[in-house]
CHARMM-style PDB file with segment names, atoms N, HN, CA, C and O in Angstrom:
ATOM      1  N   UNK     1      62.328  68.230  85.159  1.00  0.00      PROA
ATOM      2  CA  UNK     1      62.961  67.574  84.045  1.00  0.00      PROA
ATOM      3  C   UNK     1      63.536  66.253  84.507  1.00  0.00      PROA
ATOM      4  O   UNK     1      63.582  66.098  85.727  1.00  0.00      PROA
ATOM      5  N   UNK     2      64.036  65.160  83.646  1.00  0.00      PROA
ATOM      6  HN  UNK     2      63.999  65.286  82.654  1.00  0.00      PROA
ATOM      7  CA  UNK     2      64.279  64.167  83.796  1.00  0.00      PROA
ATOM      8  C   UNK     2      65.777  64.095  84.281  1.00  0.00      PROA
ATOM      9  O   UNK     2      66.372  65.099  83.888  1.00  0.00      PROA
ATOM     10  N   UNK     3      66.594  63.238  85.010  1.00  0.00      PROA
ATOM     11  HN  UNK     3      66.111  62.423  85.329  1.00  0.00      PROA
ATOM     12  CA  UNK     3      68.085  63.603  85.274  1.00  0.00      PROA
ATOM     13  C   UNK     3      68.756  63.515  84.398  1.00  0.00      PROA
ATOM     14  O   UNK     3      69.823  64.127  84.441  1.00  0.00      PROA
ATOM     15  N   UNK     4      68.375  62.601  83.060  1.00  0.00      PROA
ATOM     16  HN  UNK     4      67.509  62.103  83.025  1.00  0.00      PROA
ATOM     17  CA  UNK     4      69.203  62.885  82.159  1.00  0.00      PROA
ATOM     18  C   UNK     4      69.426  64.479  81.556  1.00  0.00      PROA
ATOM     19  O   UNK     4      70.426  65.068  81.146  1.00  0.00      PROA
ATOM     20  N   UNK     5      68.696  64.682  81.635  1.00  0.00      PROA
ATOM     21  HN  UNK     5      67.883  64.204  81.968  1.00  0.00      PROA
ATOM     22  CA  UNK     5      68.539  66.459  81.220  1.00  0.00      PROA
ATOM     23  C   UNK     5      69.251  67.499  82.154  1.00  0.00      PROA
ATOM     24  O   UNK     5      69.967  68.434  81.797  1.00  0.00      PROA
ATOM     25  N   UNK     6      68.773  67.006  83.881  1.00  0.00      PROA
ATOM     26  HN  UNK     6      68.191  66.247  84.172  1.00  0.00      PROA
ATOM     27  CA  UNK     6      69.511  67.816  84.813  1.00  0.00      PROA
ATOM     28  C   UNK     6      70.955  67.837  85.191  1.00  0.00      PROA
ATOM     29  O   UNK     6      71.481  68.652  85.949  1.00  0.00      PROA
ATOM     30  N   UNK     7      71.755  66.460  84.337  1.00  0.00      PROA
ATOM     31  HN  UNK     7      71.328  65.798  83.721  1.00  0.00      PROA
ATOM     32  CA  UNK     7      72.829  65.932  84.646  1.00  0.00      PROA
ATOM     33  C   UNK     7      73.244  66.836  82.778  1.00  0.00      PROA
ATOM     34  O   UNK     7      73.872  65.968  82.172  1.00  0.00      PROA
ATOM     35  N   UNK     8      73.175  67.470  82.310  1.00  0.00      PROA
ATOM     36  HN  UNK     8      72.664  68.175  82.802  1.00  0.00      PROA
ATOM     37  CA  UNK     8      73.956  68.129  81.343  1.00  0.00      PROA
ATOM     38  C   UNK     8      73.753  67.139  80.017  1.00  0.00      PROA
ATOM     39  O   UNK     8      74.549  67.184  79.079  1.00  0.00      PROA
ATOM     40  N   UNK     9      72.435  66.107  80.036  1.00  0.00      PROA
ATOM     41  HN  UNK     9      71.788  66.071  80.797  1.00  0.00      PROA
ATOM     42  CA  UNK     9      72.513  65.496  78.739  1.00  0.00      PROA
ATOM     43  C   UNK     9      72.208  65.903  77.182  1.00  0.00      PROA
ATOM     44  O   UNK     9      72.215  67.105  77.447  1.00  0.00      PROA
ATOM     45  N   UNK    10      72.085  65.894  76.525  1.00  0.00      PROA
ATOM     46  HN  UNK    10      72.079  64.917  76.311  1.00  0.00      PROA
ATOM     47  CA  UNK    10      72.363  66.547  75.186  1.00  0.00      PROA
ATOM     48  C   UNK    10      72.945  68.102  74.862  1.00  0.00      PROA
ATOM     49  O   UNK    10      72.505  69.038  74.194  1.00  0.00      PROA
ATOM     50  N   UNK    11      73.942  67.933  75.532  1.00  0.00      PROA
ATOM     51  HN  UNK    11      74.299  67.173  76.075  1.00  0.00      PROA
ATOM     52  CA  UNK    11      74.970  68.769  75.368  1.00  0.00      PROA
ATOM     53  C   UNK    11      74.316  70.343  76.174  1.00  0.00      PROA
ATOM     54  O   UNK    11      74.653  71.470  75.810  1.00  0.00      PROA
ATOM     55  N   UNK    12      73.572  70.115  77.035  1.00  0.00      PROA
ATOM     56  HN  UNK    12      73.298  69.200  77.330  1.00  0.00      PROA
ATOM     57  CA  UNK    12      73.097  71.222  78.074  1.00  0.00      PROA
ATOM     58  C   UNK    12      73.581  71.162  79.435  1.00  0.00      PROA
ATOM     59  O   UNK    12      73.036  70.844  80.493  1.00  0.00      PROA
ATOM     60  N   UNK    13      75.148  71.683  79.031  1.00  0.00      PROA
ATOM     61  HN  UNK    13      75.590  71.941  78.172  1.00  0.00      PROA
ATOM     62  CA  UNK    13      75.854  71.462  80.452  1.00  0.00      PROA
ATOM     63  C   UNK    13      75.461  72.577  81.221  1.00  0.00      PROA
ATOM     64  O   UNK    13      75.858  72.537  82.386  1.00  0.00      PROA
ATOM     65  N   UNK    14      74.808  73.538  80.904  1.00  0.00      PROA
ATOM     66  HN  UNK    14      74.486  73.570  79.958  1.00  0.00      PROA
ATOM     67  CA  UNK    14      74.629  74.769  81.820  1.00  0.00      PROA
ATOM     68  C   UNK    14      73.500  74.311  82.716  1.00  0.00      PROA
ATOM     69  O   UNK    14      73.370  75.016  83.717  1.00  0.00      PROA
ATOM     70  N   UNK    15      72.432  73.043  82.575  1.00  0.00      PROA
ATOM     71  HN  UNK    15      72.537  72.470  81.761  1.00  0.00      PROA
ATOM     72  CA  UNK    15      71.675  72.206  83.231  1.00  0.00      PROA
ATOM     73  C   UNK    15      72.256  72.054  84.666  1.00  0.00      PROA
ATOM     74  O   UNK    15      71.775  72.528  85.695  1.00  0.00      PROA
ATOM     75  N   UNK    16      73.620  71.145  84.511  1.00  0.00      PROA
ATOM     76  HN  UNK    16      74.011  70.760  83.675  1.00  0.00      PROA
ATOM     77  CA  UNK    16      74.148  70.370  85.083  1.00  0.00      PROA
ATOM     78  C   UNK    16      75.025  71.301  86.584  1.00  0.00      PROA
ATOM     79  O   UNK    16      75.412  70.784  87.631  1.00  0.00      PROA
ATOM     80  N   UNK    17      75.117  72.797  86.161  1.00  0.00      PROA
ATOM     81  HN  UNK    17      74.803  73.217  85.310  1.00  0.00      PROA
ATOM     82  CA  UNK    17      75.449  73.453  86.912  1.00  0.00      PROA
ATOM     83  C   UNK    17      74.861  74.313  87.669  1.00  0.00      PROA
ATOM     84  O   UNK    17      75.355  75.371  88.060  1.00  0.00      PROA
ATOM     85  N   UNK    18      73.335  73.726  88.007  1.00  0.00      PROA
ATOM     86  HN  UNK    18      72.933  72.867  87.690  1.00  0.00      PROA
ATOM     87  CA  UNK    18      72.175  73.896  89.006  1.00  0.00      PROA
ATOM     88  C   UNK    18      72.827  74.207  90.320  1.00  0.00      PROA
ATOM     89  O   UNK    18      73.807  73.547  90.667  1.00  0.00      PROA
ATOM     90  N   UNK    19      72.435  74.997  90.941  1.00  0.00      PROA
ATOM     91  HN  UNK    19      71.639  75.533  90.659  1.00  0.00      PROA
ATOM     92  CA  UNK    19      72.735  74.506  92.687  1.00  0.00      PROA
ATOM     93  C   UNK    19      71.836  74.208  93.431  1.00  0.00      PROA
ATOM     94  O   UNK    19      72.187  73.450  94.336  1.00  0.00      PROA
ATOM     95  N   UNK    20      70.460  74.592  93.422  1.00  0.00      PROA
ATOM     96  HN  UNK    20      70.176  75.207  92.687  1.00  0.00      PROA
ATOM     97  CA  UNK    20      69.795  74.094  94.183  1.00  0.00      PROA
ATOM     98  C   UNK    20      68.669  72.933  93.572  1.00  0.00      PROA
ATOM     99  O   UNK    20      67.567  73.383  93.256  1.00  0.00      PROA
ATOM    100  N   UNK    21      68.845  71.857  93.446  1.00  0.00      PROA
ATOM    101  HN  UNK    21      69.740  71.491  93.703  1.00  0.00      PROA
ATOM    102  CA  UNK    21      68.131  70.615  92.607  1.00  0.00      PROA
ATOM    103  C   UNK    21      67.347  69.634  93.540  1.00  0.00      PROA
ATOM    104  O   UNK    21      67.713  69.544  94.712  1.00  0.00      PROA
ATOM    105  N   UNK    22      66.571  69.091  93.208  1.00  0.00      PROA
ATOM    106  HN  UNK    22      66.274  69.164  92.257  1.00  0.00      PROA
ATOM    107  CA  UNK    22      65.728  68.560  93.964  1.00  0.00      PROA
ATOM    108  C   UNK    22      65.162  67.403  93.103  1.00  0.00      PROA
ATOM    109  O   UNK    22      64.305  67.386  92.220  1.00  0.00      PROA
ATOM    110  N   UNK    23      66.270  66.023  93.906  1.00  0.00      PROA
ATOM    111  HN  UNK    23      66.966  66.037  94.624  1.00  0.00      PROA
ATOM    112  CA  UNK    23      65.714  65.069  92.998  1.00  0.00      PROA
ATOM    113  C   UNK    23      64.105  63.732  94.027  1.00  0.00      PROA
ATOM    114  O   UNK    23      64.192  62.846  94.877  1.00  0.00      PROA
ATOM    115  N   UNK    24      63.071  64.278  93.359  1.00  0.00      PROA
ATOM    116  HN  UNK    24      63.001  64.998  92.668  1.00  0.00      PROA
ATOM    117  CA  UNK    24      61.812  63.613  93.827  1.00  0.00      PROA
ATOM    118  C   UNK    24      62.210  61.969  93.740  1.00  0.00      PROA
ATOM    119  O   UNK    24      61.557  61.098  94.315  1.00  0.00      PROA
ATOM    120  N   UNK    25      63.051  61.791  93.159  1.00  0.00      PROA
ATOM    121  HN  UNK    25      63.581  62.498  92.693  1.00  0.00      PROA
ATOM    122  CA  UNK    25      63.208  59.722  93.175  1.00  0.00      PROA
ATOM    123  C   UNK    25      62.159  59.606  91.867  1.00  0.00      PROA
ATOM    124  O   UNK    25      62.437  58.505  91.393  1.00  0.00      PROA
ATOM    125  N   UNK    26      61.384  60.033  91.275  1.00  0.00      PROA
ATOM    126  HN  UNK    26      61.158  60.927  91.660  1.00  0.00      PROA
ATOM    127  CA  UNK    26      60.713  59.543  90.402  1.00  0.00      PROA
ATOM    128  C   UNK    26      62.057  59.133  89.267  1.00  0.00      PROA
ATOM    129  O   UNK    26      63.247  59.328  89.517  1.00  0.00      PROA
ATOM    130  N   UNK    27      61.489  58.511  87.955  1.00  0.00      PROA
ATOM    131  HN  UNK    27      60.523  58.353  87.752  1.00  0.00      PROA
ATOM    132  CA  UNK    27      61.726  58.184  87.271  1.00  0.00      PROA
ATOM    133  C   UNK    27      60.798  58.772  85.826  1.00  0.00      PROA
ATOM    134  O   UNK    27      59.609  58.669  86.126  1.00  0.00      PROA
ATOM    135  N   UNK    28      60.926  59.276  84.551  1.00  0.00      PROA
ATOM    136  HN  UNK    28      61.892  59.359  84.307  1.00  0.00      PROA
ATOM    137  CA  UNK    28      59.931  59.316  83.666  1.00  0.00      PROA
ATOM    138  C   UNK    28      58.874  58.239  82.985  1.00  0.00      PROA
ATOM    139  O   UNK    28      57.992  58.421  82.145  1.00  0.00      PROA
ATOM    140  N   UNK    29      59.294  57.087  83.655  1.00  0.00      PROA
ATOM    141  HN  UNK    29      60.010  56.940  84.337  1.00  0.00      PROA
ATOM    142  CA  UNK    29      58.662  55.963  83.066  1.00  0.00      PROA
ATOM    143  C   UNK    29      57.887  55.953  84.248  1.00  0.00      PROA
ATOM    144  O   UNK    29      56.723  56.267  83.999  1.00  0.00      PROA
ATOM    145  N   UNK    30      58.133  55.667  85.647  1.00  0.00      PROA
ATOM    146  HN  UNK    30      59.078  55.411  85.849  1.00  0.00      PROA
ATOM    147  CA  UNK    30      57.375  55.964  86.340  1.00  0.00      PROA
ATOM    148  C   UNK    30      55.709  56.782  86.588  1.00  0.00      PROA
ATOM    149  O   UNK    30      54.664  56.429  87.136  1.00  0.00      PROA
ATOM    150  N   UNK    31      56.174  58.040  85.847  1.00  0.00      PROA
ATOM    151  HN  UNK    31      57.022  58.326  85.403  1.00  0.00      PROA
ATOM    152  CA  UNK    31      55.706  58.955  85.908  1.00  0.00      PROA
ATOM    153  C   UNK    31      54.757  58.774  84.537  1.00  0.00      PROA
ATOM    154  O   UNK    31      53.559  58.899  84.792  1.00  0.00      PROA
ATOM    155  N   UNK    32      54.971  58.588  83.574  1.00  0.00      PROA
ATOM    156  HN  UNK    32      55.944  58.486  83.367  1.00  0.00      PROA
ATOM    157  CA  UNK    32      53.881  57.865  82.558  1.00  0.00      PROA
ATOM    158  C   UNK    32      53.147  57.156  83.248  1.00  0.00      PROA
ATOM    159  O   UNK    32      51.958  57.271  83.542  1.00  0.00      PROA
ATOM    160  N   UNK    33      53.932  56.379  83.511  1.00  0.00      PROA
ATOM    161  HN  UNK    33      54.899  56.285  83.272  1.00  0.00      PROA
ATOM    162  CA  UNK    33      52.745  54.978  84.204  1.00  0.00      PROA
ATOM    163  C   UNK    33      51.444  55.427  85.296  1.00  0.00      PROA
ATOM    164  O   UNK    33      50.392  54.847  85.566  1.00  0.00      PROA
ATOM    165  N   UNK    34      51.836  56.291  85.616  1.00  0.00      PROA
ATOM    166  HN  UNK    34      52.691  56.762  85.397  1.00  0.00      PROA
ATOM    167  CA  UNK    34      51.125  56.931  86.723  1.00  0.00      PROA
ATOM    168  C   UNK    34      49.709  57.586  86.351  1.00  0.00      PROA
ATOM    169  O   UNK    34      48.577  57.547  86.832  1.00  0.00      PROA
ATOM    170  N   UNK    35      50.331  58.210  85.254  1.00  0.00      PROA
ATOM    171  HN  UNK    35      51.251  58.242  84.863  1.00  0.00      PROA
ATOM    172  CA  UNK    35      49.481  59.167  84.411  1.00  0.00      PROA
ATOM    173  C   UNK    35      48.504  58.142  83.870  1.00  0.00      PROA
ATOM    174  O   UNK    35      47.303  58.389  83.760  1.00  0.00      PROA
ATOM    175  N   UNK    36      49.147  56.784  83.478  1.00  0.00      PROA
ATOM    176  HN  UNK    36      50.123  56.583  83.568  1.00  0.00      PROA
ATOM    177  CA  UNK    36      48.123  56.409  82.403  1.00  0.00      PROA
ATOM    178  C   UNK    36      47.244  55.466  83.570  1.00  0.00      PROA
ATOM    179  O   UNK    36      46.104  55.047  83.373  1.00  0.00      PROA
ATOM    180  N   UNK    37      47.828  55.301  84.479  1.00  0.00      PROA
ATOM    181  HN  UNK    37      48.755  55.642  84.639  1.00  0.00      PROA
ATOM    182  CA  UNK    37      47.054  54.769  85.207  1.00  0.00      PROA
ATOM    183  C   UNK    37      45.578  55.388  85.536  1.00  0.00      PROA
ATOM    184  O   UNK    37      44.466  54.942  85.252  1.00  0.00      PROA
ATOM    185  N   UNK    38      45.974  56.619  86.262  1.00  0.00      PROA
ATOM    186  HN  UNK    38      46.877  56.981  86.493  1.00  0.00      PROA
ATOM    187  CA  UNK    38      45.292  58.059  86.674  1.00  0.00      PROA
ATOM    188  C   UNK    38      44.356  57.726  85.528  1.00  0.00      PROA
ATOM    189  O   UNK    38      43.392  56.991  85.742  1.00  0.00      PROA
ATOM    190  N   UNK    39      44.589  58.228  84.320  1.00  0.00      PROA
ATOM    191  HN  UNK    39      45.372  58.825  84.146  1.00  0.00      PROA
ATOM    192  CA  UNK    39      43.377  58.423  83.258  1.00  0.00      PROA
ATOM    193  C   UNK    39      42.822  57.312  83.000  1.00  0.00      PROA
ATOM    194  O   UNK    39      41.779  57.470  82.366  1.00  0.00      PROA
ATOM    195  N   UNK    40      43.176  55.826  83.309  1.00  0.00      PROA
ATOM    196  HN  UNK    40      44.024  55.697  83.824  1.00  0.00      PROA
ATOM    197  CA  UNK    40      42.398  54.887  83.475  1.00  0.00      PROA
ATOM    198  C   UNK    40      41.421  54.842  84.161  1.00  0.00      PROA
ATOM    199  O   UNK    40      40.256  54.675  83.797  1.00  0.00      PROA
ATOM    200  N   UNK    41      41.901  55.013  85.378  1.00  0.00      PROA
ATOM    201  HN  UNK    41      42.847  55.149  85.674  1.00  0.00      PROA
ATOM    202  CA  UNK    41      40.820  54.828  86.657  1.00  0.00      PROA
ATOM    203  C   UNK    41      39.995  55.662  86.688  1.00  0.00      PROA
ATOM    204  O   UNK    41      39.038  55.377  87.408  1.00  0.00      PROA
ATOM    205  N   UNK    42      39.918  57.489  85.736  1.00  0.00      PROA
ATOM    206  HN  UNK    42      40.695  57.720  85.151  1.00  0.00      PROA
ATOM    207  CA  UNK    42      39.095  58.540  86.028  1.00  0.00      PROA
ATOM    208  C   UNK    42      38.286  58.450  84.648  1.00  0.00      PROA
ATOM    209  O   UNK    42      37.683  59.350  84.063  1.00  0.00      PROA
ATOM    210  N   UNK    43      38.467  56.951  84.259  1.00  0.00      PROA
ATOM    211  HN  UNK    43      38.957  56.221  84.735  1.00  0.00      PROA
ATOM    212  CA  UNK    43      37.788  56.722  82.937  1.00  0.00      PROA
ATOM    213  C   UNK    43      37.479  57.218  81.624  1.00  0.00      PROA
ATOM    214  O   UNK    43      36.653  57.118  80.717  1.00  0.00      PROA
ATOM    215  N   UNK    44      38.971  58.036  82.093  1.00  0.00      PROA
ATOM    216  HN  UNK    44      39.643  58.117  82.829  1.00  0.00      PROA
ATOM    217  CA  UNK    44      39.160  58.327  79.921  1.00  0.00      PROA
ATOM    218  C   UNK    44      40.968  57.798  79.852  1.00  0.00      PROA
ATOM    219  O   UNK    44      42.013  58.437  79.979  1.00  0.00      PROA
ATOM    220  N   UNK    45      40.615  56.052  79.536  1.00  0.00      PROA
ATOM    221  HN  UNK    45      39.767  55.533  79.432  1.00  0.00      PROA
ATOM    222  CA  UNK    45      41.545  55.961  78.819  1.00  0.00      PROA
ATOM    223  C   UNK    45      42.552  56.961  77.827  1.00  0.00      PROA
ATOM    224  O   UNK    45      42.217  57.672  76.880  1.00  0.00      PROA
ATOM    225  N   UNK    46      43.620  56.780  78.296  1.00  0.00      PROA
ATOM    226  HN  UNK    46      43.892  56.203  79.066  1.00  0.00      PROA
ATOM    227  CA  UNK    46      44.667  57.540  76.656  1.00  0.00      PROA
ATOM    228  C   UNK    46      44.744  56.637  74.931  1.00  0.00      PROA
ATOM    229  O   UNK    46      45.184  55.523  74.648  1.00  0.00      PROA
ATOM    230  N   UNK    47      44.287  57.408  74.314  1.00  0.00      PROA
ATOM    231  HN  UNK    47      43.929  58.313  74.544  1.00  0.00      PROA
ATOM    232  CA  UNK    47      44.166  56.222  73.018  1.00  0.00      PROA
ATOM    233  C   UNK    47      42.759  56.516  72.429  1.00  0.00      PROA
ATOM    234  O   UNK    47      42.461  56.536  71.235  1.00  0.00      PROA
ATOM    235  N   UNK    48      41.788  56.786  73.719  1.00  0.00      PROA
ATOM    236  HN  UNK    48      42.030  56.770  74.689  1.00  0.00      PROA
ATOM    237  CA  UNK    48      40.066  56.726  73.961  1.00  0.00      PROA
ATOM    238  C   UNK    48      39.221  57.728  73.784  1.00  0.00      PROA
ATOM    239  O   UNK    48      38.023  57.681  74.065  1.00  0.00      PROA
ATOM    240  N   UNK    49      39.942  58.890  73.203  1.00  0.00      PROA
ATOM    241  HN  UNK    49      40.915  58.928  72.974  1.00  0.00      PROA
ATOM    242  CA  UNK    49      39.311  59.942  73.065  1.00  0.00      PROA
ATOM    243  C   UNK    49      38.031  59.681  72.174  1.00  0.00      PROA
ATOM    244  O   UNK    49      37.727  58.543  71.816  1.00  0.00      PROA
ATOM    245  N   UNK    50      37.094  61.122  71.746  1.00  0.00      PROA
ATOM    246  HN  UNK    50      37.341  62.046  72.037  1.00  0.00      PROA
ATOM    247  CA  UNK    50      36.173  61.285  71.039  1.00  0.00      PROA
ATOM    248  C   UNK    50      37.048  62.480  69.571  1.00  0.00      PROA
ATOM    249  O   UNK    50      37.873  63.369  69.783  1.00  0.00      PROA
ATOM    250  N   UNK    51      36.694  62.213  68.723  1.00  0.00      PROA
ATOM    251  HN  UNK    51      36.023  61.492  68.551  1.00  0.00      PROA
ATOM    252  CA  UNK    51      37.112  63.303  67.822  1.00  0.00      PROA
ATOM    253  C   UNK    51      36.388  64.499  68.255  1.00  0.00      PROA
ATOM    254  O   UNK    51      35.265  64.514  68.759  1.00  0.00      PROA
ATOM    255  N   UNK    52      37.524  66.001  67.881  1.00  0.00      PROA
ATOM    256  HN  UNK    52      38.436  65.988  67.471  1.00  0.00      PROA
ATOM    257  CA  UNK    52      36.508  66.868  68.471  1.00  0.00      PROA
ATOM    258  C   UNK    52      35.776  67.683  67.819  1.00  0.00      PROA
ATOM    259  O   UNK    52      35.443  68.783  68.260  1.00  0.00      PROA
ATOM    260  N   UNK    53      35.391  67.147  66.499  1.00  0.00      PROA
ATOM    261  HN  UNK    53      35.661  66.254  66.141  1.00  0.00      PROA
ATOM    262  CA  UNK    53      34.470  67.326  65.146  1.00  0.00      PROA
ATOM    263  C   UNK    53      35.134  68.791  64.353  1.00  0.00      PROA
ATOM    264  O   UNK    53      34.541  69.157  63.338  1.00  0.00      PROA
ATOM    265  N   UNK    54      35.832  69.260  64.622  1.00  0.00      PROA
ATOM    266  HN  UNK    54      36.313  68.962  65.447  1.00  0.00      PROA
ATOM    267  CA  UNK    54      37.046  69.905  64.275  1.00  0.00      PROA
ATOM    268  C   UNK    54      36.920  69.591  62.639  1.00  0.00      PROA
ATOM    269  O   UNK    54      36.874  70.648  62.010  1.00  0.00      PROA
ATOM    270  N   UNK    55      36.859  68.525  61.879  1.00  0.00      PROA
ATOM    271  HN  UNK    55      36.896  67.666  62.390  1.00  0.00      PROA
ATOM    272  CA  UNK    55      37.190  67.833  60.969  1.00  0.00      PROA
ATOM    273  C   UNK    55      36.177  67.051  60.455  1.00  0.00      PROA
ATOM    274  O   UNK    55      35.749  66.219  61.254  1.00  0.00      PROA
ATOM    275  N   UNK    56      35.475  67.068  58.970  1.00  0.00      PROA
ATOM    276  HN  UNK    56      35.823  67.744  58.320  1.00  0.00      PROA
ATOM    277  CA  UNK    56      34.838  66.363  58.660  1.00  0.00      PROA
ATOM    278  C   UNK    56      34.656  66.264  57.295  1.00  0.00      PROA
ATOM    279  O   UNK    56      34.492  67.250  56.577  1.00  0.00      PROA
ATOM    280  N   UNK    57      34.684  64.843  56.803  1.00  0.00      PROA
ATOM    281  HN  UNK    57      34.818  64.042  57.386  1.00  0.00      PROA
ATOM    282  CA  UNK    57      34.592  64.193  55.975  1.00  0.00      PROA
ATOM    283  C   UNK    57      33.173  64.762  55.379  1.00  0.00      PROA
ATOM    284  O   UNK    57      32.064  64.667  55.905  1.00  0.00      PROA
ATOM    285  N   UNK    58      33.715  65.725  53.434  1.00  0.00      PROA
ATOM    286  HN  UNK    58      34.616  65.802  53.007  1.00  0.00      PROA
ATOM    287  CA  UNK    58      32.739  66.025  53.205  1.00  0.00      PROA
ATOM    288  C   UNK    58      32.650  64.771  51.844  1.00  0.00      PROA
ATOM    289  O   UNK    58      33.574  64.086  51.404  1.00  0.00      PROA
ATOM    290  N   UNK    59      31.487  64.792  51.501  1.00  0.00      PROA
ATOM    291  HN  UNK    59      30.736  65.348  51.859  1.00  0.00      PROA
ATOM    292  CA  UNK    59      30.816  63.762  50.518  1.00  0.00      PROA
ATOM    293  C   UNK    59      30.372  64.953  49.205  1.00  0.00      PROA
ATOM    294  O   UNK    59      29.468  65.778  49.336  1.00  0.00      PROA
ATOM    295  N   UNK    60      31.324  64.789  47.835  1.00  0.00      PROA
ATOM    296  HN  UNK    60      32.059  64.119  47.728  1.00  0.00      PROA
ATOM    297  CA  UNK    60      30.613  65.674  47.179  1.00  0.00      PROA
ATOM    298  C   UNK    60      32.165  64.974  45.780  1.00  0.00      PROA
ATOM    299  O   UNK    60      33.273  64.453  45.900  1.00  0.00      PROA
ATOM    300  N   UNK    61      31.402  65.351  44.795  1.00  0.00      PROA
ATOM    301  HN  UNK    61      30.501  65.775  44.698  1.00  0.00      PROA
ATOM    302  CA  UNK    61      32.419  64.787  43.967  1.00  0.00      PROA
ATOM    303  C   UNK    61      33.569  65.991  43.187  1.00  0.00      PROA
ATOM    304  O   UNK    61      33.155  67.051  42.718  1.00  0.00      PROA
ATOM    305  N   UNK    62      34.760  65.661  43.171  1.00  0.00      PROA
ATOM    306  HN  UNK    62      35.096  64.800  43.552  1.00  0.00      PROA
ATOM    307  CA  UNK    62      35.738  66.379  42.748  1.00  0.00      PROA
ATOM    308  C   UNK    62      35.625  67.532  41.337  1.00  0.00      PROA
ATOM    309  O   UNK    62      35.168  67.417  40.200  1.00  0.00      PROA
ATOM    310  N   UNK    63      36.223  68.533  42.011  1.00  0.00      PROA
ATOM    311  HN  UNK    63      36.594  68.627  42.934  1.00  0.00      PROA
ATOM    312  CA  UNK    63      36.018  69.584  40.609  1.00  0.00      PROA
ATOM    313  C   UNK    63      35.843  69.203  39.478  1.00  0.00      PROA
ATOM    314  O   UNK    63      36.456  68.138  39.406  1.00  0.00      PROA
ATOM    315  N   UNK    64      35.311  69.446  38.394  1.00  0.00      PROA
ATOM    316  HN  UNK    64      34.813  70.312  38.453  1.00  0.00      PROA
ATOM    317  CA  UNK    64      35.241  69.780  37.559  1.00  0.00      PROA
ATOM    318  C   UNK    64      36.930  69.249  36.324  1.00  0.00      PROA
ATOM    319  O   UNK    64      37.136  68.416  35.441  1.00  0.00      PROA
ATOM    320  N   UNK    65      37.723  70.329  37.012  1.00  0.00      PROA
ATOM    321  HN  UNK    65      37.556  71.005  37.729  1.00  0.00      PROA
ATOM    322  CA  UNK    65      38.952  70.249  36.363  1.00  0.00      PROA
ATOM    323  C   UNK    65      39.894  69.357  36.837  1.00  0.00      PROA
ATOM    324  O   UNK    65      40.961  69.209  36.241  1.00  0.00      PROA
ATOM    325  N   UNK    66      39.553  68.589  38.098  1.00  0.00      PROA
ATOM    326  HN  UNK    66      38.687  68.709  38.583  1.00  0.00      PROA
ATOM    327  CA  UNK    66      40.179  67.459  38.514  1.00  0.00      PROA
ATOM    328  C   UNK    66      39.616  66.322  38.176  1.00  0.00      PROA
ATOM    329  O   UNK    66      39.792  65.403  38.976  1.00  0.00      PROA
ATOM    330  N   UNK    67      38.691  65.993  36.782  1.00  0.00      PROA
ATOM    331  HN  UNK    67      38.548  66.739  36.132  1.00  0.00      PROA
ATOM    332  CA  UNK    67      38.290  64.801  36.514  1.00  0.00      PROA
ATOM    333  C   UNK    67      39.213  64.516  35.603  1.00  0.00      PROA
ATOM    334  OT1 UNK    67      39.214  63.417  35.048  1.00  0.00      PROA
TER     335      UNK     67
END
């Protein structure tokens, strides 16, 4: 989690009373950046997907009772 979170932020002080914590130095912005980097370079942009045809636009004209 982020330190704002581990430090008791939005009112989750039972967070804040961890004992054994382990802060990596990252940052969450950091850590985006990283990611989007990562999926850059392994060549699937974020943003870049394919639809996963899940969903499709049917062509046919409206009921009857909805004219």
């Amino acid at each position: 989690m982020n330190s704002f979170m581990a430090e008791g932020g939005d009112k989750l002080s039972v967070l804040a009373r961890a004992t054994e914590r382990l802060d990596t130095g990252l940052n969450d912005l950091e850590a985006l950046i990283d990611y989007l980097q990562a999926r850059d370079r392994a060549g699937s942009p974020a943003g870049h997907s394919l639809a996963a045809g899940r969903i499709r636009r049917l062509e046919s004209s409206p009921p009857e009772e909805a004219r």
